[in-house]
C-alpha positions in Angstrom: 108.4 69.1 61.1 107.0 70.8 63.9 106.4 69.7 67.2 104.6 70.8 70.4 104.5 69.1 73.5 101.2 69.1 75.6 103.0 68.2 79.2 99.5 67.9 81.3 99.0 65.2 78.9 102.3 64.1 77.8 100.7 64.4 74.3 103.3 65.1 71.6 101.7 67.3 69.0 103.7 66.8 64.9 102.9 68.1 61.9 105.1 68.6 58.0 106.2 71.7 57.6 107.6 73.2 54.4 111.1 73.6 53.5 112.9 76.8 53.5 112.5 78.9 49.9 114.8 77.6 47.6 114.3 74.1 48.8 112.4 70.9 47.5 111.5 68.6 50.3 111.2 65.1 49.4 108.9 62.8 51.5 110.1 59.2 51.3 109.0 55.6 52.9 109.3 52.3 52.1 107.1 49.3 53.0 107.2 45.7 53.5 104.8 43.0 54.1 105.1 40.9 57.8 105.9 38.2 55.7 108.3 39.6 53.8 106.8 38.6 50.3 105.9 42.5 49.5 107.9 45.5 49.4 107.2 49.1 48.1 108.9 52.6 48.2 107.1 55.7 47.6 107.4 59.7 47.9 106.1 63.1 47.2 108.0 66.3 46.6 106.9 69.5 47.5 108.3 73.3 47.5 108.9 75.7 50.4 104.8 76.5 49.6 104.0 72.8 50.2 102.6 72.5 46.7 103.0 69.3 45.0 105.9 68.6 42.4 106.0 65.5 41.9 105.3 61.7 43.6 106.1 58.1 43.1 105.4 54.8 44.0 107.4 51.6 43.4 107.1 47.6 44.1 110.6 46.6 45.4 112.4 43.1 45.7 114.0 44.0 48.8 115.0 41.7 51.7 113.8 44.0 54.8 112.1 47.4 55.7 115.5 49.1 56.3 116.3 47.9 52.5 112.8 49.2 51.5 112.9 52.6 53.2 116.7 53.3 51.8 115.2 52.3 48.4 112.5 54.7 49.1 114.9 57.6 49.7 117.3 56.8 46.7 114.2 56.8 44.1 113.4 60.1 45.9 116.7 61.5 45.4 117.1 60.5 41.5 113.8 62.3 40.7 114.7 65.2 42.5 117.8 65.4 41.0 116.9 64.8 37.2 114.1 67.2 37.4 116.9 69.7 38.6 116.7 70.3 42.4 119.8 70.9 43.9 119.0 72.0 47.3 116.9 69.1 49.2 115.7 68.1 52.5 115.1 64.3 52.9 112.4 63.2 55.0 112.0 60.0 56.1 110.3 58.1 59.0 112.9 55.0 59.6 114.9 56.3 61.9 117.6 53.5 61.1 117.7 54.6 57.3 118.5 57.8 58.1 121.6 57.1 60.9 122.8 55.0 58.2 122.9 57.6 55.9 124.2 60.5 58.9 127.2 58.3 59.4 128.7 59.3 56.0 131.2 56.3 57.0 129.7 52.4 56.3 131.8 49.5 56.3 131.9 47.4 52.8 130.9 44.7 54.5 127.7 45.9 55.5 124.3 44.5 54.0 123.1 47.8 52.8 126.8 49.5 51.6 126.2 49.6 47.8 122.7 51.4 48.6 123.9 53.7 51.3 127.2 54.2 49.2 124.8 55.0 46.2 122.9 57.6 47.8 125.9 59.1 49.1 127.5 59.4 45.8 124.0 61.1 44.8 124.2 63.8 47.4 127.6 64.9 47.0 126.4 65.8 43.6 123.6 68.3 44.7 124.4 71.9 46.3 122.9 71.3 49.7 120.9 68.3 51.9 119.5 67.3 54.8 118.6 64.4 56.4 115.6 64.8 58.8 113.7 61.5 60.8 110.3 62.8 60.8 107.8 61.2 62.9 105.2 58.6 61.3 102.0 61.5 61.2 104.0 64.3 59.6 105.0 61.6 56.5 101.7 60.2 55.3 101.5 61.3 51.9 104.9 59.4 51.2 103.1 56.4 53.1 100.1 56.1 51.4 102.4 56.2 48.2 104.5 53.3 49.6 101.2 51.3 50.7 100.3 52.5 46.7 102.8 50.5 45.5 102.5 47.3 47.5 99.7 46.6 45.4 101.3 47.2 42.2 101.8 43.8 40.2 105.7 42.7 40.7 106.9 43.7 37.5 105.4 46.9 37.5 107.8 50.2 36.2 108.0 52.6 38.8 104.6 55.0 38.5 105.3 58.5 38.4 103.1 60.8 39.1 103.0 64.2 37.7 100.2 65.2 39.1 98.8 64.4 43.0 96.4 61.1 42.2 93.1 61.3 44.0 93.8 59.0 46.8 96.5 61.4 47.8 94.5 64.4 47.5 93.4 64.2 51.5 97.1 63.6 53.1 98.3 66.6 50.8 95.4 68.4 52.0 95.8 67.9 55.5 99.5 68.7 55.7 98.7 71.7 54.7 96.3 72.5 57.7 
């Protein structure tokens, strides 16, 4: 992620950037319904040229959008890892998800330690990561994914996507810019 700041406007300008050669980012974000009957995780991976690898989208049964978004970043991690990638940046725009994560330290008794603790187990199996907050506008394409999957039916298989699916042809497009 990028960032410029306009100060005669106090305008904060972001934008994705691609990792460093070598490395696969992975674009992850979770969603949930105000009413808490809908939840969804989806991402998007992308090499240091910012061309697509792969994507997902997922309905969850989750109990909050903390839950959702560290959902969102362990389906992330498993694809990346079984298709190989050992050296990944993480990406995601819940800045709670990701101090969770930063504090490689949670107490068992906490609501989201088995998730946490599985995604920590994950990365200490992978040569390198990073864990970035990135602001809402640099992580569309992983939030039209999510939004994707809140209107999957509730015992839909997570949907993988090989190839970008047209309604995330535009937010690929325009990181790009």
């Amino acid at each position: 992620m990028e960032e410029h700041r306009d100060n005669s406007k106090f305008r904060r300008l972001v934008w994705w950037t691609p990792p460093p050669k070598g490395c696969v980012k992975i674009n992850c974000d979770g969603a949930y319904t105000r009413n808490g009957k809908k939840a969804a995780a989806g991402g998007v991976l992308r090499d240091s040229d910012g061309e697509f690898l792969f994507a997902f989208s997922s309905v969850l049964r989750v109990g909050s959008s903390v839950e959702a978004e560290l959902f969102a970043i362990k389906l992330g991690m498993e694809i990346g890892i079984s298709m190989g990638y050992s050296n990944l940046i993480v990406e995601s725009d819940s800045l709670s998800a990701i101090q969770l994560i930063n504090r490689r330290v949670i107490q068992q008794t906490h609501q989201f330690y088995a998730l946490v603790s599985s995604i920590m187990h994950m990365a200490a199996n992978v040569h390198h990561i990073t864990w970035n907050h990135a602001y809402r506008e640099t992580n569309s394409a992983a939030d039209v994914l999510a939004k994707y999957g809140l209107s999957l039916s509730s015992n839909s298989p997570v949907i993988l996507f090989k190839f970008p699916p047209n309604f995330l042809l535009l937010p690929l497009c325009t990181d790009k810019i």
